[in-house]
C-alpha positions as CSV (number, residue, x, y, z in Angstrom):
1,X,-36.0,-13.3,62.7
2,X,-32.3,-13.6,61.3
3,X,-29.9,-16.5,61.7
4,X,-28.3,-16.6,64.4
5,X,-24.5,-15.3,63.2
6,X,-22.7,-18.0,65.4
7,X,-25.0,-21.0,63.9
8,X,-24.6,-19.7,60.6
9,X,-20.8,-19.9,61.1
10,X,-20.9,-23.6,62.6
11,X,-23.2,-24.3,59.5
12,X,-20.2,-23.3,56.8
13,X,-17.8,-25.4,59.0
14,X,-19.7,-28.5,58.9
15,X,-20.4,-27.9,55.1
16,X,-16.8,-27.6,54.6
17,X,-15.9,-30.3,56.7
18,X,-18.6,-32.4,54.5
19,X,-17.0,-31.6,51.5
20,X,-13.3,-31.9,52.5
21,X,-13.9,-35.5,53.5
22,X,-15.5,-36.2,50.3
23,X,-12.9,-34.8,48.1
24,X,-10.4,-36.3,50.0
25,X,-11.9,-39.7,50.6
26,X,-12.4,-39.9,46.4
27,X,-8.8,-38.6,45.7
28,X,-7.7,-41.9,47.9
29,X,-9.7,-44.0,46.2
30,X,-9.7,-43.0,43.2
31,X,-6.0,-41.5,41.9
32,X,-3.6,-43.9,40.3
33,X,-0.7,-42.0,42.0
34,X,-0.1,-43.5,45.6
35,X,3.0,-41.1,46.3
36,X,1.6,-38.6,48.7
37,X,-2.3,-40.2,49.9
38,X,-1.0,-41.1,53.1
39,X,0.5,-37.2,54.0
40,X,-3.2,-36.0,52.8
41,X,-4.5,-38.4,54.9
42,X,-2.7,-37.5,58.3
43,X,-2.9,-34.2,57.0
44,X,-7.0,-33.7,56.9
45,X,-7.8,-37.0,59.2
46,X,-8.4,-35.8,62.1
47,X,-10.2,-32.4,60.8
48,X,-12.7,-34.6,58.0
49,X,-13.6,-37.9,60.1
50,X,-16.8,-37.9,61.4
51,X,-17.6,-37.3,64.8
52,X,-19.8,-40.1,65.3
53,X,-17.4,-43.4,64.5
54,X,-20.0,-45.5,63.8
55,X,-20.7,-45.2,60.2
56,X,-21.9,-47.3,57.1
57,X,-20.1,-46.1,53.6
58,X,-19.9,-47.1,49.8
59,X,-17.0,-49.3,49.0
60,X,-15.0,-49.5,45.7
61,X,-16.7,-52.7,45.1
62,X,-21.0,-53.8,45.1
63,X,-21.0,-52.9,48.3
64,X,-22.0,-51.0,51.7
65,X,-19.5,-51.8,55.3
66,X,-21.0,-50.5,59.0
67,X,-17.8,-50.1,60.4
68,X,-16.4,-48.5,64.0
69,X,-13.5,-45.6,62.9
70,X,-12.2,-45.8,66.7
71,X,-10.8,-49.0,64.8
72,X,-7.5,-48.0,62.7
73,X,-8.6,-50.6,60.4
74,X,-11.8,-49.6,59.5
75,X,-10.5,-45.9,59.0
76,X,-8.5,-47.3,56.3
77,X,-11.4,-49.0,54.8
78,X,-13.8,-45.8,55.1
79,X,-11.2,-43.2,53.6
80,X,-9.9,-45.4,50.5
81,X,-13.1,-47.7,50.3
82,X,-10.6,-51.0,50.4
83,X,-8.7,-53.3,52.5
84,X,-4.5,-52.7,52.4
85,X,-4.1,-55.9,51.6
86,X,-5.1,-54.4,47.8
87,X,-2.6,-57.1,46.6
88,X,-4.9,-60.1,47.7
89,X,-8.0,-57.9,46.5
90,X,-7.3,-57.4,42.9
91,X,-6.0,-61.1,42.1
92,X,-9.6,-62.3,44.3
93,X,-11.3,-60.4,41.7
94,X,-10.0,-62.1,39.1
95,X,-9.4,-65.8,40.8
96,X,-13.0,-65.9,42.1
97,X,-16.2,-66.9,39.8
98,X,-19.8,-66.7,39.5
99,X,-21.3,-70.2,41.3
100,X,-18.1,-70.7,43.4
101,X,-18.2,-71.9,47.0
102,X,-15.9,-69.7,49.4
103,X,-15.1,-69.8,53.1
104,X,-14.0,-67.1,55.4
105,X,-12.5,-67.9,58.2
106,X,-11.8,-65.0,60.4
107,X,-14.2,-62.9,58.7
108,X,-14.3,-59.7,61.0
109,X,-16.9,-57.2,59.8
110,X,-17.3,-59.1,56.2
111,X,-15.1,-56.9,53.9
112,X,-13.9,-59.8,51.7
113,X,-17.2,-61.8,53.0
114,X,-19.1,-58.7,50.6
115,X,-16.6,-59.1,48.1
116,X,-16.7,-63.0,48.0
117,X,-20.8,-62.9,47.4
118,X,-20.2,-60.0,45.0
119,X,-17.9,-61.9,43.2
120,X,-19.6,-65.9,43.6
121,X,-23.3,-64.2,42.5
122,X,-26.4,-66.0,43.0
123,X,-25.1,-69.3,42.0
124,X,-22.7,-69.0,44.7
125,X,-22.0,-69.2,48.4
126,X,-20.0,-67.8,51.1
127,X,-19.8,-69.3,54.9
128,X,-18.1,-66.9,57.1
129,X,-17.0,-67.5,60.4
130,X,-16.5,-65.7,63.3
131,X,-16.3,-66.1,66.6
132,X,-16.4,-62.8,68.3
133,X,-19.7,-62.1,69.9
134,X,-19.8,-58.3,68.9
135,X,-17.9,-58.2,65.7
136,X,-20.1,-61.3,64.3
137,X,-23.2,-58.7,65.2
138,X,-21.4,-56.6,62.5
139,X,-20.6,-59.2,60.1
140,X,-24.3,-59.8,60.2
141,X,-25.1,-56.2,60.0
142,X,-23.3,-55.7,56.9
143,X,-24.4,-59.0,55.1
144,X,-28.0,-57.8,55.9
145,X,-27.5,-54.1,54.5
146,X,-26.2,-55.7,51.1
147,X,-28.9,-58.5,51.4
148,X,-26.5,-60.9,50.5
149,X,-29.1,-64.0,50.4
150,X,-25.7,-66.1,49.0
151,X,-24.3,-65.9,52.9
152,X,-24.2,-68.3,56.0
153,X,-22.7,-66.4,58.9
154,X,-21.4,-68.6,61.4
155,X,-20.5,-67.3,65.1
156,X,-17.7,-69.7,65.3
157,X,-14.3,-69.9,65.0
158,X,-12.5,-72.8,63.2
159,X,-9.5,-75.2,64.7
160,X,-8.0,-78.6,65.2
161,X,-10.7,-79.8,67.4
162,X,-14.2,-78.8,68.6
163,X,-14.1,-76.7,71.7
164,X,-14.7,-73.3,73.7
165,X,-11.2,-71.4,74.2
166,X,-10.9,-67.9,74.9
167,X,-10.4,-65.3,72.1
168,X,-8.0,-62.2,73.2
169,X,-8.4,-58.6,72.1
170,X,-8.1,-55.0,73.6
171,X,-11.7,-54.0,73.1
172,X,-14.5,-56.0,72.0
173,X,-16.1,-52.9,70.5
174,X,-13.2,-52.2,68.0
175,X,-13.8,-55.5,66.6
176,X,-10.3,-55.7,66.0
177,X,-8.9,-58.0,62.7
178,X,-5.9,-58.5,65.5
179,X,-8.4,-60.7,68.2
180,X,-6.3,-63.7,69.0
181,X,-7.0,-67.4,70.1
182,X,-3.6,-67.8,70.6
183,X,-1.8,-64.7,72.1
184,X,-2.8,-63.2,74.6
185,X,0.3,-60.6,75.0
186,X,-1.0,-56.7,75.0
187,X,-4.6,-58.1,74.8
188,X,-6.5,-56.5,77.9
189,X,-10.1,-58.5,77.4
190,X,-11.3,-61.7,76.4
191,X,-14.2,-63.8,75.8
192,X,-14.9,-67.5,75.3
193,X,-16.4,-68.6,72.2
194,X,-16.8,-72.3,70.4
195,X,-14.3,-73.5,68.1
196,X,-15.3,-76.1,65.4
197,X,-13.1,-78.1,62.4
198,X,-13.2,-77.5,59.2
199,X,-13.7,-81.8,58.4
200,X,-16.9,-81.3,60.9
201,X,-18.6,-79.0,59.2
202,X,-18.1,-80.4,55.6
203,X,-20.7,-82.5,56.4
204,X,-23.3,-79.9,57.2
205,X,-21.8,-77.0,55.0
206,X,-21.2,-76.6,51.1
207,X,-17.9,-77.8,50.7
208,X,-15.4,-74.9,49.8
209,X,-13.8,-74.1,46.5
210,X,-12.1,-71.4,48.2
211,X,-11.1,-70.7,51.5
212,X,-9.4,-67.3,53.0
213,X,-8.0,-68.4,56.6
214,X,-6.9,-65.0,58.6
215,X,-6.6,-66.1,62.2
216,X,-4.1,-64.5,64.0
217,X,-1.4,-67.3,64.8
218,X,-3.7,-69.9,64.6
219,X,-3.6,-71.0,61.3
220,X,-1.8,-74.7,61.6
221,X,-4.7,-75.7,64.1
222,X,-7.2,-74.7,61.2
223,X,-5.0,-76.8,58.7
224,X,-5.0,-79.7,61.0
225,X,-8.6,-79.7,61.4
226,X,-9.3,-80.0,57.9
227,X,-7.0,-82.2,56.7
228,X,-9.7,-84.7,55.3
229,X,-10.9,-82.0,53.4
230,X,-7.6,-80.8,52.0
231,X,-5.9,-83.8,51.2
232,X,-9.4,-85.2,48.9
233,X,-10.8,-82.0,47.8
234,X,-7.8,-79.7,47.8
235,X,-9.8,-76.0,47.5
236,X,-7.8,-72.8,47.1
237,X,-6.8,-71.4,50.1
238,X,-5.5,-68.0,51.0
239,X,-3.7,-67.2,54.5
240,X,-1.9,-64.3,56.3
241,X,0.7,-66.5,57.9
242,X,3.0,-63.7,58.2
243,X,2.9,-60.7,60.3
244,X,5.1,-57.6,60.3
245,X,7.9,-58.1,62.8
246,X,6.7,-61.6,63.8
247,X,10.2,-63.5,64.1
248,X,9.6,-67.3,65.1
249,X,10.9,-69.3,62.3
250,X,10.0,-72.9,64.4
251,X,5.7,-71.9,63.6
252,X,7.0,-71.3,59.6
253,X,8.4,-74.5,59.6
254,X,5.8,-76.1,61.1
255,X,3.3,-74.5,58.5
256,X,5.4,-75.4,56.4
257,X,6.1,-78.8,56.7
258,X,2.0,-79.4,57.4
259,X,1.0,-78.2,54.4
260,X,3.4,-80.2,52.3
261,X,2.0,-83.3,53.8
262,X,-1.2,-82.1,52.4
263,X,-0.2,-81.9,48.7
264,X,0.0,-77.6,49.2
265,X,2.6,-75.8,47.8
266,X,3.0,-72.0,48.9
267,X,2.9,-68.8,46.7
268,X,3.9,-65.2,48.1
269,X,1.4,-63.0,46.6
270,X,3.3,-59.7,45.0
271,X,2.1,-56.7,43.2
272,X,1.8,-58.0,39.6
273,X,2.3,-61.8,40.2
274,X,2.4,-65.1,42.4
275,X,6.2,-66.5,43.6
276,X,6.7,-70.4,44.9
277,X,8.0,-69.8,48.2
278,X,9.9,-72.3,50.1
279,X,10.3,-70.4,53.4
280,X,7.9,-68.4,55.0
281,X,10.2,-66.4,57.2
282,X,12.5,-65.5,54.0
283,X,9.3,-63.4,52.2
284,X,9.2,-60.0,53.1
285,X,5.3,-60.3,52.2
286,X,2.2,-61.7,54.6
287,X,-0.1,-63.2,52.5
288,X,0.1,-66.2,50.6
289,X,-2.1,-68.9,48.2
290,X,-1.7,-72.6,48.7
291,X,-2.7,-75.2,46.7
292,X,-2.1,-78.4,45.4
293,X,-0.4,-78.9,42.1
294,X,-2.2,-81.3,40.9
295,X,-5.4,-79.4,41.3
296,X,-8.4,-77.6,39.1
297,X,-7.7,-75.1,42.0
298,X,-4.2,-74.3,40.7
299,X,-5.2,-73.5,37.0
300,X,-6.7,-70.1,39.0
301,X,-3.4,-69.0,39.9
302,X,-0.7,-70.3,37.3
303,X,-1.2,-67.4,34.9
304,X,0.1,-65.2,37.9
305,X,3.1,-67.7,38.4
306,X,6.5,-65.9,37.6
């Protein structure tokens, strides 16, 4: 019996549509030349991505994401195998070390909870937070698929004080990076989940070297709630306290002010290099280190310092 002529037609499709993503997905990732990825991508995106959005794929890096493409973010993770904020990424590579204790708070799916264990090894640990009922499912999906022994999920989210509030987003099954504790503006849904500090849970957690805070315009309150911490052990931290078109200088200042009560000074993280930054609402960029001076934790990033 010969193949039907219509299946065999679908077949070729599919095949080409298999190898289209493919060659596109490892031109992204792979060519040095950014001029031009982001008109292949619209170009091919909606012909290549797969019709089922739930997918698990290779990173750049040691290891495997489940992610949801409905979710704008993760299609930028599955199509260039990284995270935009490639700036952060490349000088984590280098900052973090084999046997170092890092914290995520706000860790979403796990991309840089994956990249933290890859990077702190077996000597190591990462604790990562979140409090999101269905993306924390994820973040323990994709610890599990790279059995990461080295990692403590938490289904918490971290504050100034120990409490349930409610977490906003527009669809819990996006498990958007967006979900806020403090805005609720053009968020649709929300759900209530605990809140701890970060001085509580020093006493039951390995106390951080490292800690990446991306909370969504809740940062001071996670500052505040680990100000013992701060002030005697002074890790490395690494916050988005900026986002794009966000305008209200009075929360800068406050940030500001807050962490230079705790010894922290603030560095704009660039391309190539790290820049002292007096004023948050001055920097055109979103993501920044802080530490203390007079810290081991600053000797990671004073070769970057221009």
């Amino acid at each position: 019996m010969g193949i039907n002529p219509q299946h065999r037609t679908q077949r070729k499709y599919t095949l080409a549509k298999r190898i289209t993503n493919q060659l596109v997905r490892g031109y992204l990732r792979r060519c040095p030349i950014t001029d031009g990825k982001s008109l292949l991508l619209n170009l091919t995106k909606d012909w290549i991505i797969p019709e089922d959005p739930i997918v698990i794929f290779e990173t750049k890096y040691p290891f495997e994401l489940k992610a949801n493409l409905a979710n704008p973010e993760h299609q930028y993770l599955y199509f260039y195998g990284t995270h935009d904020e490639r700036y952060v990424v490349t000088k984590l590579l280098k900052i973090i070390k084999p046997g170092d204790i890092c914290w995520d708070i706000g860790a979403n799916i796990g991309f840089y909870t994956c990249l933290l264990a890859s990077q702190v090894a077996n000597t190591g640990a990462v604790v990562a937070f979140e409090p999101a009922a269905l993306t924390c499912d994820y973040l323990h999906e994709n610890v599990s698929l790279n059995q990461f022994s080295n990692v403590t999920v938490v289904n918490k989210g971290l504050g100034n004080k120990a409490e349930q509030r409610y977490l906003h987003y527009s669809d819990a099954g996006l498990t958007e990076g967006t979900a806020s504790l403090k805005y609720a503006e053009g968020r649709t849904a929300s759900e209530s989940v605990t809140l701890d500090t970060i001085d509580n849970l020093i006493a039951e957690l390995p106390i951080p070297d490292f800690i990446k805070i991306d909370v969504e315009g809740y940062q001071l309150e996670v500052l505040r709630g680990g100000e013992h911490c701060l002030k005697t052990r002074a890790p490395l931290l690494m916050a988005e306290l900026k986002d794009v078109g966000e305008t209200n200088r009075g929360d800068f200042s406050e940030i500001e002010a807050y962490a230079t009560d705790l010894g922290y000074s603030l560095y704009e993280i660039g391309k190539y290099s790290l820049k002292e930054c007096a004023h948050i609402f001055d920097s055109k960029r979103r993501n920044f280190f802080l530490a203390n001076e007079d810290s081991p934790a600053f000797s990671r990033i004073a070769p970057w310092l221009r």
